[in-house]
C-alpha positions as CSV (number, residue, x, y, z in Angstrom):
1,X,-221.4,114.5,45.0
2,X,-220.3,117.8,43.3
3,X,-223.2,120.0,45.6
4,X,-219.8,121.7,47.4
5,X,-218.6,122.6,44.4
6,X,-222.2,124.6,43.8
7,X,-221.5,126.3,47.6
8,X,-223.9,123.8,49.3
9,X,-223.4,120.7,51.4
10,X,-225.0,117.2,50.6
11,X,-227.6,116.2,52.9
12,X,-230.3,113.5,52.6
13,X,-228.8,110.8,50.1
14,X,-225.3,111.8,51.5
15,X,-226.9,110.7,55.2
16,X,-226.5,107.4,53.6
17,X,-223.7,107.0,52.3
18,X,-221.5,105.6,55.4
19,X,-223.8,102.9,55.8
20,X,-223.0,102.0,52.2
21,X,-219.4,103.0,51.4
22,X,-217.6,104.0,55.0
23,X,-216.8,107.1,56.1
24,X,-213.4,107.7,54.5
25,X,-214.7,107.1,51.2
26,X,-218.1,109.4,52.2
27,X,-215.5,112.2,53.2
28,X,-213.8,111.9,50.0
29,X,-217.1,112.1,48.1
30,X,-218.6,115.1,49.7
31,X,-215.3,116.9,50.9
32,X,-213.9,117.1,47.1
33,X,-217.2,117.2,45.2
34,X,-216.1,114.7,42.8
35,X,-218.0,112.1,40.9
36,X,-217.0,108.4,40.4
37,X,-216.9,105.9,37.3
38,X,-219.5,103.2,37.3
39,X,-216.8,100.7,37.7
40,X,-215.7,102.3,40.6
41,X,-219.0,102.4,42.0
42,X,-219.5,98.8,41.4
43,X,-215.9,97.9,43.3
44,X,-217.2,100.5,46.5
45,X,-220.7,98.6,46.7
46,X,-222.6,101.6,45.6
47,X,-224.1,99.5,42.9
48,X,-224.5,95.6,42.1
49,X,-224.0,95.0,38.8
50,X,-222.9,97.5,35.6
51,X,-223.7,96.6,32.0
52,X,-223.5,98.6,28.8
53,X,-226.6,100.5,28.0
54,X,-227.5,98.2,24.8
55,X,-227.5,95.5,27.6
56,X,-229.4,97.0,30.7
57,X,-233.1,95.9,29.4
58,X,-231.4,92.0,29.3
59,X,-229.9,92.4,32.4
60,X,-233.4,94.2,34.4
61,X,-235.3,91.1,32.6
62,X,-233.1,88.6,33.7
63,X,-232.9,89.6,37.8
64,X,-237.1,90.0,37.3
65,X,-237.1,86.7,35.9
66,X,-234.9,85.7,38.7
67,X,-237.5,86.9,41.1
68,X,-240.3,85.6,39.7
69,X,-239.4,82.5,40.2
70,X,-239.1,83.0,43.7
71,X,-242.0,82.7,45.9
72,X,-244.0,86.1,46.2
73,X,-245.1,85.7,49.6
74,X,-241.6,85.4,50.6
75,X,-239.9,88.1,48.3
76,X,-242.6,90.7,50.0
77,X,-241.4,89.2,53.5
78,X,-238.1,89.7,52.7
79,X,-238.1,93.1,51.0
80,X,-239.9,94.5,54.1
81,X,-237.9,92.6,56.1
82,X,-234.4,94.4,54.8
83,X,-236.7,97.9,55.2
84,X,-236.5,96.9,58.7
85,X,-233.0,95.9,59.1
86,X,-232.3,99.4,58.3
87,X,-233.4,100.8,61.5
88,X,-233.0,98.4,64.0
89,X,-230.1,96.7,65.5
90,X,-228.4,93.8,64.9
91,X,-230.0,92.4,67.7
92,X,-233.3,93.6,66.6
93,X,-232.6,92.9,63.1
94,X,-232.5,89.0,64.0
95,X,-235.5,89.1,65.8
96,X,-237.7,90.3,63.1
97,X,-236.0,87.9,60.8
98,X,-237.0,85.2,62.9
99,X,-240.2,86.8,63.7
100,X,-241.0,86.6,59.5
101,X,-239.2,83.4,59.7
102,X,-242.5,82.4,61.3
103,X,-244.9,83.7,59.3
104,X,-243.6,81.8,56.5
105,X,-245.3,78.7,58.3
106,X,-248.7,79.9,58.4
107,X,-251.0,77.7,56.4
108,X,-252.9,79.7,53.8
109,X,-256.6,79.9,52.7
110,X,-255.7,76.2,51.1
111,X,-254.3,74.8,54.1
112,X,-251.0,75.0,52.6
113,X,-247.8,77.2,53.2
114,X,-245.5,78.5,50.9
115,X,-242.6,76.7,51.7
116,X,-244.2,73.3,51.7
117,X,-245.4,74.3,48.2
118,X,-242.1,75.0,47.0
119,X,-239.9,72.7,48.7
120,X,-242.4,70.1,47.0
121,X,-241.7,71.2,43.9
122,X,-238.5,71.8,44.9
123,X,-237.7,67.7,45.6
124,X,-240.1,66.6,42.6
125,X,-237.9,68.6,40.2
126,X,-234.7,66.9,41.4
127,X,-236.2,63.2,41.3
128,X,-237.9,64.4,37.8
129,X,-233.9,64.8,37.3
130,X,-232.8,61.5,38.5
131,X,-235.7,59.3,36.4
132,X,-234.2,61.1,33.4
133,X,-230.8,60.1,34.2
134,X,-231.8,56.5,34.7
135,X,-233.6,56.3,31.7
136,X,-231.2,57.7,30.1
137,X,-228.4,55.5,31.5
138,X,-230.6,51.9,31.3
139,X,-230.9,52.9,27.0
140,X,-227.1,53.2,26.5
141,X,-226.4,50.0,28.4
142,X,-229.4,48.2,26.1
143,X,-227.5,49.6,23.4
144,X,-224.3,47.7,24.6
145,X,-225.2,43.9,23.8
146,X,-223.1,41.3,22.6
147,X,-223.6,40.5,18.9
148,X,-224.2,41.8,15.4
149,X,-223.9,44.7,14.8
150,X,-221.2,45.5,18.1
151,X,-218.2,44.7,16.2
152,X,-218.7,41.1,18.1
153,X,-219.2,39.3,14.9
154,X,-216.1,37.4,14.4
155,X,-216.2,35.8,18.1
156,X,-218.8,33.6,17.0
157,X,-221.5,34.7,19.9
């Protein structure tokens, strides 16, 4: 924040800084006009992740992916639903969230909600997961007989 250093003080992103960082770390900031290494933005919170610049397409591609796979209804809920947090109080804060909470439970045009949609999905994937392993365990022991070809052949079975 090197605007002191230019004879002018910080003012609208700096409002936000002791939210994000503390004060002691804001005063340091604005009072010295200094910058800060990525890495030491990273360790203060200021960011959430730092990657070298051949990597930051991979890395914006992989946390889209991410949320794409996450429902859409409830990514919008949740993004305006941390907008909020912002200006209310704790209190208030965990109102709304149980407010859009809620909302989540509303059945759709298709009679459906969100949740149920996924959470289905959700519990086919994982028993999907434990045919596989069945199958999968059933066809070694098949493979497991007694006889030729088991190293069995000279007990006369």
């Amino acid at each position: 924040m090197p605007e002191v250093r230019l004879g002018i003080p910080s003012v609208v992103e700096a409002a936000l800084l002791p939210g994000l960082i503390g004060w002691g770390r804001t005063r340091q900031l604005l009072l010295l006009g200094g910058t800060i290494s990525a890495t030491e933005a990273l360790s203060w919170g200021l960011v959430e992740k730092v990657v070298a610049d051949e990597d930051l397409d991979g890395a914006v591609l992989e946390w889209v992916s991410e949320i794409g796979r996450n429902g859409p209804l409830a990514v919008r809920r949740q993004k305006a639903l941390v907008s909020r947090w912002e200006e209310l109080s704790l209190e208030g804060g965990i109102e709304a969230g149980i407010e859009a909470f809620g909302e989540c439970f509303v059945a759709g045009e298709d009679g459906g909600t969100e949740p149920g949609r996924m959470m289905g999905d959700f519990f086919r994937e994982k028993e999907d997961v434990k045919d596989k392993v069945r199958i999968e365990a059933e066809n070694k022991d098949k493979g497991k007989g007694i006889g030729k070809g088991h190293g069995n052949e000279g007990l006369g079975l």
